[in-house]
Biopython code that builds the backbone (N, CA, C, O; Angstrom):
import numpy as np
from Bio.PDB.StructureBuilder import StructureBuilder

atoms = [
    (1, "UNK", "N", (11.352, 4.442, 1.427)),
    (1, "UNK", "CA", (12.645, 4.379, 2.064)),
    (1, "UNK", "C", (12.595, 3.484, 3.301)),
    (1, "UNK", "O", (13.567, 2.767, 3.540)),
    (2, "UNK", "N", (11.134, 3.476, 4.398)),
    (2, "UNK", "CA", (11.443, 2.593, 5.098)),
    (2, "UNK", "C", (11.178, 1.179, 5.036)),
    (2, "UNK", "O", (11.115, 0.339, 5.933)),
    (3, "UNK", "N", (11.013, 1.081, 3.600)),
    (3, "UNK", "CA", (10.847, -0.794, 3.827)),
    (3, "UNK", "C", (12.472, -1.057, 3.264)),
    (3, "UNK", "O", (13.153, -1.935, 3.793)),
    (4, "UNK", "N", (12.899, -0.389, 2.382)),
    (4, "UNK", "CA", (14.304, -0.600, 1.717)),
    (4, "UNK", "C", (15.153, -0.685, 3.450)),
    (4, "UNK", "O", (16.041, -1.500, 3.702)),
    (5, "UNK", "N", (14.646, 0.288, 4.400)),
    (5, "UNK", "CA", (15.804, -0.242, 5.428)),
    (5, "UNK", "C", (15.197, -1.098, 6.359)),
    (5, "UNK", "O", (15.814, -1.328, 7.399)),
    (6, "UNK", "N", (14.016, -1.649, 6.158)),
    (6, "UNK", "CA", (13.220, -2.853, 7.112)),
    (6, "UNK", "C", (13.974, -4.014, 6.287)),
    (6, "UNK", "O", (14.366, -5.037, 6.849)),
    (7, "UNK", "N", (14.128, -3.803, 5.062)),
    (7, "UNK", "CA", (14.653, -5.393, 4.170)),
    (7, "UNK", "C", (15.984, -5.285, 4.400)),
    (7, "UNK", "O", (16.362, -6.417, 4.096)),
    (8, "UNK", "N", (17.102, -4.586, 4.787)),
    (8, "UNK", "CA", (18.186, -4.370, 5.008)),
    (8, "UNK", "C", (17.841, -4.995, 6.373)),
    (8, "UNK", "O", (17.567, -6.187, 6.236)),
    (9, "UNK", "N", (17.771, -4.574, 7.623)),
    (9, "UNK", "CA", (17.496, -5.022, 8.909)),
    (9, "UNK", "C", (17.198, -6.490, 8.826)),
    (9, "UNK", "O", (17.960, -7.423, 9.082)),
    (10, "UNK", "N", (15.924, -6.525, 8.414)),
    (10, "UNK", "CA", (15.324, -8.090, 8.261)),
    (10, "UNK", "C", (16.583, -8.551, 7.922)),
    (10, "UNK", "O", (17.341, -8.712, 8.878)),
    (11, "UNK", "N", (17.240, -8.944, 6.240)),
    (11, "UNK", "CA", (18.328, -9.168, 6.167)),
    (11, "UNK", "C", (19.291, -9.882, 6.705)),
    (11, "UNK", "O", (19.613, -11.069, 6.654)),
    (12, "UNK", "N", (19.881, -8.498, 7.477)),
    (12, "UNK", "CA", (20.873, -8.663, 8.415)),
    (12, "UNK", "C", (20.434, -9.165, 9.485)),
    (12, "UNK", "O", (21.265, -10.040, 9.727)),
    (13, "UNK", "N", (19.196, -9.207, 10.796)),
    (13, "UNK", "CA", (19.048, -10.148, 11.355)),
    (13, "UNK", "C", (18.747, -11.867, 10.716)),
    (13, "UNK", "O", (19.161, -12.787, 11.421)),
    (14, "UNK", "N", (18.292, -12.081, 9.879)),
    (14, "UNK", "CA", (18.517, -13.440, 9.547)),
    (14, "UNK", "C", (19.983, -14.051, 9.228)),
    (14, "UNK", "O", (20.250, -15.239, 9.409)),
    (15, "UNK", "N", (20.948, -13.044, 8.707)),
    (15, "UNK", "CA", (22.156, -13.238, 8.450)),
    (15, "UNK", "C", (22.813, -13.753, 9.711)),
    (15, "UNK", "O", (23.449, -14.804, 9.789)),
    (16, "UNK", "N", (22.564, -12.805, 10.788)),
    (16, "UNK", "CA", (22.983, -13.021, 12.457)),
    (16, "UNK", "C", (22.923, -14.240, 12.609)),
    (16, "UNK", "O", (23.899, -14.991, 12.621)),
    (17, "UNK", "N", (21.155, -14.730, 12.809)),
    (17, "UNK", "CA", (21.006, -15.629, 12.920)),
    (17, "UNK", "C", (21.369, -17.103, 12.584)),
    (17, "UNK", "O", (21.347, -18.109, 13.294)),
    (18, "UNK", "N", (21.626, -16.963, 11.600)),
    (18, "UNK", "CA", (22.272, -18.543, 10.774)),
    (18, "UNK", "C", (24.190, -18.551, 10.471)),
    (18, "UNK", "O", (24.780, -19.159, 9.578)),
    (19, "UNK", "N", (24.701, -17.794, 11.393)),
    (19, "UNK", "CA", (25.915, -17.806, 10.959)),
    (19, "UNK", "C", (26.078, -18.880, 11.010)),
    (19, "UNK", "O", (25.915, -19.519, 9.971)),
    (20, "UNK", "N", (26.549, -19.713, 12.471)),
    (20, "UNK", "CA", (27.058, -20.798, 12.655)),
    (20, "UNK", "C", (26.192, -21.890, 10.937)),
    (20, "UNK", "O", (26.989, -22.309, 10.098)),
    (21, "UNK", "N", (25.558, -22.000, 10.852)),
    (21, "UNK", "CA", (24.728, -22.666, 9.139)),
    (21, "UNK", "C", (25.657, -22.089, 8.367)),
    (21, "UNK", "O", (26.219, -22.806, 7.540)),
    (22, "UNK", "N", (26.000, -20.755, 8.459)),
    (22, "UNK", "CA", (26.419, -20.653, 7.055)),
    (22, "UNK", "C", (28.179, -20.976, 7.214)),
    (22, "UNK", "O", (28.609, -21.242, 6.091)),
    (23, "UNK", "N", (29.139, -21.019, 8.124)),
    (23, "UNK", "CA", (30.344, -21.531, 8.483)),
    (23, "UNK", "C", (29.840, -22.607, 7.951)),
    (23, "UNK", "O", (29.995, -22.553, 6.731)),
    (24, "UNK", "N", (29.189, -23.779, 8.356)),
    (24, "UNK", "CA", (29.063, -24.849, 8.023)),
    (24, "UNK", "C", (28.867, -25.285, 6.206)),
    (24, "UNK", "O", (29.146, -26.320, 5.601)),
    (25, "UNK", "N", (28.385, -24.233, 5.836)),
    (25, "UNK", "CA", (28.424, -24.138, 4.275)),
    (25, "UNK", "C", (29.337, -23.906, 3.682)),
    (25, "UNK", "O", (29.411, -23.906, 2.454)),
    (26, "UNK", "N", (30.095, -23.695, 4.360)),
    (26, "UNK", "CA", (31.441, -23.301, 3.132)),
    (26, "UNK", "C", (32.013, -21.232, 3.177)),
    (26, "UNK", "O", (33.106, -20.734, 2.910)),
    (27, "UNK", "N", (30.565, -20.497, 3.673)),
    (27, "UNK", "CA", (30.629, -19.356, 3.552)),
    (27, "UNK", "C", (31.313, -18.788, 4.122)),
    (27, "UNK", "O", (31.299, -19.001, 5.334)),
    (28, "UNK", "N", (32.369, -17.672, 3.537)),
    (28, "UNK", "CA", (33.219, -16.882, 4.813)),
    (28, "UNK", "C", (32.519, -16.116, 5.430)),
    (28, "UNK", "O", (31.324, -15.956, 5.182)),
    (29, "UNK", "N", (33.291, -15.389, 6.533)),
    (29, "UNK", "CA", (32.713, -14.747, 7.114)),
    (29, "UNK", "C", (32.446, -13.302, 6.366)),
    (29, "UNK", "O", (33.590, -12.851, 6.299)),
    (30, "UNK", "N", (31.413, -12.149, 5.658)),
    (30, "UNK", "CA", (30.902, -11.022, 5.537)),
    (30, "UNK", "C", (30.490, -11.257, 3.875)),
    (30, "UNK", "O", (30.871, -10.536, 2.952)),
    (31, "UNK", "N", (29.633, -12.432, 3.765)),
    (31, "UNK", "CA", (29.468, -12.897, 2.663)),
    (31, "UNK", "C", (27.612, -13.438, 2.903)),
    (31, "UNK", "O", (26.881, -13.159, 3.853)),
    (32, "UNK", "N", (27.353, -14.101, 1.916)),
    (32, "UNK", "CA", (26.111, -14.443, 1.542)),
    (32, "UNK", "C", (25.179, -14.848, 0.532)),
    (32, "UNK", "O", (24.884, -14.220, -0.484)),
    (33, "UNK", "N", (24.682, -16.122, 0.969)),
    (33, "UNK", "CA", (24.428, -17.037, -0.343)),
    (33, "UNK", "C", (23.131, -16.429, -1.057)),
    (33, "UNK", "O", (22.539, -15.485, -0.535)),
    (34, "UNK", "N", (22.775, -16.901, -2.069)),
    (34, "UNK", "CA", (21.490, -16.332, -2.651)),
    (34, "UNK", "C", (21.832, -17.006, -3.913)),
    (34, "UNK", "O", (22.937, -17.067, -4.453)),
    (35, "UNK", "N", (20.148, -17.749, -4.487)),
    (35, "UNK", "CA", (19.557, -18.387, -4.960)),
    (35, "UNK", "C", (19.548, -17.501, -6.005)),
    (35, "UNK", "O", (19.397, -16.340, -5.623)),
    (36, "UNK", "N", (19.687, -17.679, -7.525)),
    (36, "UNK", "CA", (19.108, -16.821, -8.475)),
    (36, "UNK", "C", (18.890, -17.687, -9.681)),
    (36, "UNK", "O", (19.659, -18.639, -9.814)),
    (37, "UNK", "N", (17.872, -17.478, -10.657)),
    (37, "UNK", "CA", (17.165, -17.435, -11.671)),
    (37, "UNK", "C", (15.869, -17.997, -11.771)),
    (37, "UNK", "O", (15.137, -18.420, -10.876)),
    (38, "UNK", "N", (15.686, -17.934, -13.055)),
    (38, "UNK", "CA", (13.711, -18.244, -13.266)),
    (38, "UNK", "C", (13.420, -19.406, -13.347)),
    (38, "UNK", "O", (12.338, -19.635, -12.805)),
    (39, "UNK", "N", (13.977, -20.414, -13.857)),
    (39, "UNK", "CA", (14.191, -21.759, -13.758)),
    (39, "UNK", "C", (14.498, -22.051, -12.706)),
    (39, "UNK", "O", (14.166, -21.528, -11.642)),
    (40, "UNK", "N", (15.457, -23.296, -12.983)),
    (40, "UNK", "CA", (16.540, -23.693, -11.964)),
    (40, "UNK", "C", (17.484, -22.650, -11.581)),
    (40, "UNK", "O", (17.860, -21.680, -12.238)),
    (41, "UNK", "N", (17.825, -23.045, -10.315)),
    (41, "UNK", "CA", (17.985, -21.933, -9.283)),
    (41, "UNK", "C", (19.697, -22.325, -8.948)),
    (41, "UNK", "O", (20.187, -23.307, -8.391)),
    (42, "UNK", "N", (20.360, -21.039, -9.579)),
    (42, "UNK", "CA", (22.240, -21.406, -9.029)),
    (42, "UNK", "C", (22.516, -20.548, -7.940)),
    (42, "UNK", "O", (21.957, -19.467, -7.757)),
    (43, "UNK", "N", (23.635, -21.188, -7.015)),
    (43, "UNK", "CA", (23.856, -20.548, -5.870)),
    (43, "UNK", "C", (25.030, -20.084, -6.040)),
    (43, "UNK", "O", (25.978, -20.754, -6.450)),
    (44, "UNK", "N", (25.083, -18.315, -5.590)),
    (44, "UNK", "CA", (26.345, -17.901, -5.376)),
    (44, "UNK", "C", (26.520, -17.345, -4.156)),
    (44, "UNK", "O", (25.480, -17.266, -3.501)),
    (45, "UNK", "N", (27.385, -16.983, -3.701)),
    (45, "UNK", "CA", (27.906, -16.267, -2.762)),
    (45, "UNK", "C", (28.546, -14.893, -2.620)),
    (45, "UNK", "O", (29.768, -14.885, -2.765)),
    (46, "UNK", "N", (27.986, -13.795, -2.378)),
    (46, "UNK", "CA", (28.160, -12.632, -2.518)),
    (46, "UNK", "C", (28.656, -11.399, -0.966)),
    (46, "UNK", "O", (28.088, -11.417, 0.126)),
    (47, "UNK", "N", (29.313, -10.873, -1.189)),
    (47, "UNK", "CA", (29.376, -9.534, -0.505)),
    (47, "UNK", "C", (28.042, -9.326, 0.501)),
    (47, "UNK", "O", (26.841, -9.486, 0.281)),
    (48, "UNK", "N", (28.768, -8.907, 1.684)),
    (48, "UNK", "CA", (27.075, -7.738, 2.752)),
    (48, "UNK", "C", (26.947, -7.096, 1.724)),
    (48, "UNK", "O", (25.899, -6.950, 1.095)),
    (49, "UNK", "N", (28.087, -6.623, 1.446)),
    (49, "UNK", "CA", (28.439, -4.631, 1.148)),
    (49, "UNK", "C", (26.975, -4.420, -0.166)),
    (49, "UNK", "O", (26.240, -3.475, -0.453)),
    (50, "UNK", "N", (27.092, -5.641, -0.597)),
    (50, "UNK", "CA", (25.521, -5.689, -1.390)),
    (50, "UNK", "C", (24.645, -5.159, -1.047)),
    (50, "UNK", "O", (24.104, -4.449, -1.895)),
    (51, "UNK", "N", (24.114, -5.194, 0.146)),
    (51, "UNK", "CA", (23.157, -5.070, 0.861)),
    (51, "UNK", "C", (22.501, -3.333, 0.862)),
    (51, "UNK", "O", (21.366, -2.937, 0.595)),
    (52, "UNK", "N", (23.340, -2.814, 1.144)),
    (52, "UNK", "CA", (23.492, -1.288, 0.875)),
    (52, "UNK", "C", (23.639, -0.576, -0.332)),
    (52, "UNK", "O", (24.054, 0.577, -0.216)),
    (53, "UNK", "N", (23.377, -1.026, -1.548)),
    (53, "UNK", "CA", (23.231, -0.598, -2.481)),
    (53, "UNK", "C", (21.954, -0.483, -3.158)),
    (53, "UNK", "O", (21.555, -1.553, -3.619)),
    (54, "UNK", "N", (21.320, 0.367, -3.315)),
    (54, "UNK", "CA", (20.051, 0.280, -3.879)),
    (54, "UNK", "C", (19.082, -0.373, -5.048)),
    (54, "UNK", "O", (17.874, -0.445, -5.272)),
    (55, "UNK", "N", (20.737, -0.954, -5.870)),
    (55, "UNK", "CA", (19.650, -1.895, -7.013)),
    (55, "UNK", "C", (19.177, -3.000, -6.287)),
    (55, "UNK", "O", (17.998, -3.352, -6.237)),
    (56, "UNK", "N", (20.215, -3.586, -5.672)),
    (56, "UNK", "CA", (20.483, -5.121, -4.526)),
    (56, "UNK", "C", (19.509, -4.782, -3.790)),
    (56, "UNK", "O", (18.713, -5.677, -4.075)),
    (57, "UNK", "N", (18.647, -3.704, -2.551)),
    (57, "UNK", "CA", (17.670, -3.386, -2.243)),
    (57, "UNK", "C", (16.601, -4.036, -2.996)),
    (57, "UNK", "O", (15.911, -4.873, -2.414)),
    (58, "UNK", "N", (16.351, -3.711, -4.397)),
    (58, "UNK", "CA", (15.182, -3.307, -5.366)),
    (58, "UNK", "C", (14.989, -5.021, -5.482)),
    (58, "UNK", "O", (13.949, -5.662, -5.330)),
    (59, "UNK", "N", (16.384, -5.529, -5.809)),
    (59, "UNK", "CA", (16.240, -6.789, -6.217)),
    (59, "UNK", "C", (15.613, -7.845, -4.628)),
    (59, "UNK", "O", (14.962, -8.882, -4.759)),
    (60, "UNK", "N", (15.963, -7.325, -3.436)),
    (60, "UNK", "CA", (15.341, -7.769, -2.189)),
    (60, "UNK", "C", (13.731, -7.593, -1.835)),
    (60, "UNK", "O", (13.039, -8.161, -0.990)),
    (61, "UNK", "N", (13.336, -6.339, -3.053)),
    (61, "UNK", "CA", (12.103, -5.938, -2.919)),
    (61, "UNK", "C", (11.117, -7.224, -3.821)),
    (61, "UNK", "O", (10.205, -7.872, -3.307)),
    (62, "UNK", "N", (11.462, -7.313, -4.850)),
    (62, "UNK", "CA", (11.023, -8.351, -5.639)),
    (62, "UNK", "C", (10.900, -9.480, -5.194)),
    (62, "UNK", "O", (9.834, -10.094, -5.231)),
    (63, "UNK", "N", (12.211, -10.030, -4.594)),
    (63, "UNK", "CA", (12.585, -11.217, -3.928)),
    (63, "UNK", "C", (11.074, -11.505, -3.002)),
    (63, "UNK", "O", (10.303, -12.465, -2.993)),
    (64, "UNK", "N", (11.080, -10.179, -2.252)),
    (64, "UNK", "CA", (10.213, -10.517, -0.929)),
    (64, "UNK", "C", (8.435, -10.525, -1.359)),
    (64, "UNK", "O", (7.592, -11.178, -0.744)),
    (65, "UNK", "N", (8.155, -9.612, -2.577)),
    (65, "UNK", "CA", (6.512, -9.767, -2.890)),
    (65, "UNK", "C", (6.688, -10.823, -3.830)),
    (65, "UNK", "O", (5.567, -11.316, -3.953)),
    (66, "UNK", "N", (7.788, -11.668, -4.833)),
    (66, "UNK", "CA", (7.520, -12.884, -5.190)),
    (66, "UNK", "C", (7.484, -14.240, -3.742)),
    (66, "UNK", "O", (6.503, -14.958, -3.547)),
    (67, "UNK", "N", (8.230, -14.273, -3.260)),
    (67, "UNK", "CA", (8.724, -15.318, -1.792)),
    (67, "UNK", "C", (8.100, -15.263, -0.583)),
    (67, "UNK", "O", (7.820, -16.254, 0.091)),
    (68, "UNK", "N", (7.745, -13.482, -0.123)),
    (68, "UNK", "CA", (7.474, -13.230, 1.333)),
    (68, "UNK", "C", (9.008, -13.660, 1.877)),
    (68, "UNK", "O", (10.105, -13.385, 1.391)),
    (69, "UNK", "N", (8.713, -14.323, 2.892)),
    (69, "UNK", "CA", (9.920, -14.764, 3.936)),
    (69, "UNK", "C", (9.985, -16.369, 3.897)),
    (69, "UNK", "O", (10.293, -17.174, 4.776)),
    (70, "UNK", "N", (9.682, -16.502, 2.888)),
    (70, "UNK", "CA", (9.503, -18.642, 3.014)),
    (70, "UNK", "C", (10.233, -18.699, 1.188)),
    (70, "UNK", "O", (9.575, -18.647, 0.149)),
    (71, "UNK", "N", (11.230, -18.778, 1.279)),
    (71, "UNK", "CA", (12.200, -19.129, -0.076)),
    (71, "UNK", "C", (11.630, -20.419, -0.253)),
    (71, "UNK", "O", (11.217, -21.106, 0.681)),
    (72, "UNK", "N", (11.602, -20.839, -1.776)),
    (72, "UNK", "CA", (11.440, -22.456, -1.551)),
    (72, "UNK", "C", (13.117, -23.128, -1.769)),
    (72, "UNK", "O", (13.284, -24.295, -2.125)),
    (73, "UNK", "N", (13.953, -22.439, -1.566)),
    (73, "UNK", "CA", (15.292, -23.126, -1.482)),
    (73, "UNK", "C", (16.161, -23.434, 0.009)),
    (73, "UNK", "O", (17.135, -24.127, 0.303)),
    (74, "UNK", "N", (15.374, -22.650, 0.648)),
    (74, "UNK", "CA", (15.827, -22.624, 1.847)),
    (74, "UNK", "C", (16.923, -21.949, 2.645)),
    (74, "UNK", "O", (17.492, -22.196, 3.709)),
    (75, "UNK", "N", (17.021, -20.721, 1.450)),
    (75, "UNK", "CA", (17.909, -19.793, 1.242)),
    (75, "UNK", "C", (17.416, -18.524, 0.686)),
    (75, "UNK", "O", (16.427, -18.654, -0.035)),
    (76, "UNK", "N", (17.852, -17.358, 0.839)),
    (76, "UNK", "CA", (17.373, -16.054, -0.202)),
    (76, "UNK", "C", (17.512, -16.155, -1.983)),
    (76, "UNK", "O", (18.515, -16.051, -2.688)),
    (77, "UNK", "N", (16.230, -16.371, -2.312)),
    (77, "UNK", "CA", (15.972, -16.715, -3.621)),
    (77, "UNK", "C", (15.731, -15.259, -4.457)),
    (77, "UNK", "O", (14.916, -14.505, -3.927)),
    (78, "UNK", "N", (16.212, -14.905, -5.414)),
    (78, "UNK", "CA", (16.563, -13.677, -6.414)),
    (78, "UNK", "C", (15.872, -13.965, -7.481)),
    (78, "UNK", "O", (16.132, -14.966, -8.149)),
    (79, "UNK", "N", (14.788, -13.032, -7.820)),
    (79, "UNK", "CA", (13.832, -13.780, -8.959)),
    (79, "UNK", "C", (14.465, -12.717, -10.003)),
    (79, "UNK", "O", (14.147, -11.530, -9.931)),
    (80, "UNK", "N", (15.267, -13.137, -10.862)),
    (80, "UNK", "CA", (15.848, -12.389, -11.763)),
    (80, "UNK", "C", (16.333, -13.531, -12.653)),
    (80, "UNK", "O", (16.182, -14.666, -12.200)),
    (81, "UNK", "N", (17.120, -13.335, -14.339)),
    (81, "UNK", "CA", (18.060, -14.167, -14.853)),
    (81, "UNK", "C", (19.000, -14.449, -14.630)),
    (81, "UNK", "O", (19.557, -13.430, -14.223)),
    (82, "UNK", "N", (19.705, -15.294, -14.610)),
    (82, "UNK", "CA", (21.016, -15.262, -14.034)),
    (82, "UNK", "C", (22.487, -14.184, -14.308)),
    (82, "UNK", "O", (23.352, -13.648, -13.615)),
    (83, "UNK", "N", (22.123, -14.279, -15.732)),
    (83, "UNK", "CA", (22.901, -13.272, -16.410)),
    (83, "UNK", "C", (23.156, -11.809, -15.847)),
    (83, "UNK", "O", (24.201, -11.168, -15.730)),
    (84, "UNK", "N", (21.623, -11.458, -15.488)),
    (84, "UNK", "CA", (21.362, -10.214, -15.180)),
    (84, "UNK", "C", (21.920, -10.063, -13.603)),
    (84, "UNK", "O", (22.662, -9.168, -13.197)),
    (85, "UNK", "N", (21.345, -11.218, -12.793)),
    (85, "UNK", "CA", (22.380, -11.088, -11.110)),
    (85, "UNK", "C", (23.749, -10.743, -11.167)),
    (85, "UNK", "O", (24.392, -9.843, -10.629)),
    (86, "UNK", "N", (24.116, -11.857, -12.105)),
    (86, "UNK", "CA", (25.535, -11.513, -12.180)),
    (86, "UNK", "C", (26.629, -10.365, -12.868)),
    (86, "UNK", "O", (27.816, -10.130, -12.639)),
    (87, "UNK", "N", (25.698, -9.811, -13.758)),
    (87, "UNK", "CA", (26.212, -8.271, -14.456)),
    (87, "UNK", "C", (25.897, -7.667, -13.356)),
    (87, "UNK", "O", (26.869, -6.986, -13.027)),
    (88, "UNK", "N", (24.998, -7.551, -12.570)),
    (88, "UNK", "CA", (24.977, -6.524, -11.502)),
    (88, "UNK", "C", (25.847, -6.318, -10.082)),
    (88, "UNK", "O", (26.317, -5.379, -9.440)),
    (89, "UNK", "N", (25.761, -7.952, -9.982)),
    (89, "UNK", "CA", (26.744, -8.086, -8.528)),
    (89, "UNK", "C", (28.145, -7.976, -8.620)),
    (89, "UNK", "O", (28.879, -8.214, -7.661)),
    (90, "UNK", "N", (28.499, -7.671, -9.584)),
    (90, "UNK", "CA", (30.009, -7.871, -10.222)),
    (90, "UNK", "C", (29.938, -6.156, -10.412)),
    (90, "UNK", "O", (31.002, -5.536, -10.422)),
    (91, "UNK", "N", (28.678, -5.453, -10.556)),
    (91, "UNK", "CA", (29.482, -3.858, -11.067)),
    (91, "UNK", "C", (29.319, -3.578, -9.237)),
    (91, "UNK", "O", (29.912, -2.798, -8.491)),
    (92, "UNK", "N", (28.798, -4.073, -9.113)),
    (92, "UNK", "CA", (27.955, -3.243, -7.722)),
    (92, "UNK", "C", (29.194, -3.231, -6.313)),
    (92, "UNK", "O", (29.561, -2.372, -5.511)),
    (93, "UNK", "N", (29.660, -5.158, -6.652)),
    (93, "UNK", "CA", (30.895, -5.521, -5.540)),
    (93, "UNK", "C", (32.374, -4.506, -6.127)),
    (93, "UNK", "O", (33.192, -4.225, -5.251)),
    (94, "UNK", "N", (32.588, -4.120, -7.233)),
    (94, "UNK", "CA", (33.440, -3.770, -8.002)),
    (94, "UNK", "C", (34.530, -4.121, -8.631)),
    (94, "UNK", "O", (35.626, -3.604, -8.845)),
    (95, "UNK", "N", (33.607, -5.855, -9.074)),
    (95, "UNK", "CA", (34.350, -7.155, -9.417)),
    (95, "UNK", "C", (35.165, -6.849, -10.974)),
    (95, "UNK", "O", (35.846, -7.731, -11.499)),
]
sb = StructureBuilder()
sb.init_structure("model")
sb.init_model(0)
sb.init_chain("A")
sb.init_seg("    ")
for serial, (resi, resn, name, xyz) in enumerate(atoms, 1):
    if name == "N":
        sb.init_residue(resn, " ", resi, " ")
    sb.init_atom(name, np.array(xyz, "f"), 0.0, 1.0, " ", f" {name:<3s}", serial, name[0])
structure = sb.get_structure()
């Protein structure tokens, strides 16, 4: 339980950190980009409210023992299929 809320924290302080970057991207404000699949890598833009859900956790857990803290996109990279990010972020946001 406490790394699920150290990766939430972590997270959200890097989120802090790069707002003004992510305005500049296009991103609204309570949103967040992330890198996903096994191949080539598509970018979407998703919900915080993600963040607090425990699959999205699980999937941050993976993220971080495949990546650590050095993405090679230069962004939060999601080592999953694409298919599968997106069936999830869509039940999870309550798209």
């Amino acid at each position: 339980m406490a790394i699920r809320v150290s990766n939430i924290l972590n997270a959200k302080h890097i989120l802090r950190r790069s707002s003004s970057l992510l305005a500049s991207q296009g991103i609204p404000k309570g949103y967040f980009a992330v890198y996903v699949g096994e191949g080539e890598k598509k970018r979407y833009v998703v919900p915080i409210s993600l963040l607090n859900q425990p699959l999205f956790q699980e999937l941050l857990s993976q993220a971080e023992e495949e990546f650590g803290y050095q993405h090679p996109m230069g962004g939060l990279t999601i080592p999953c299929r694409e298919e599968v990010f997106v069936d999830l972020a869509s039940r999870l946001s309550g798209l």
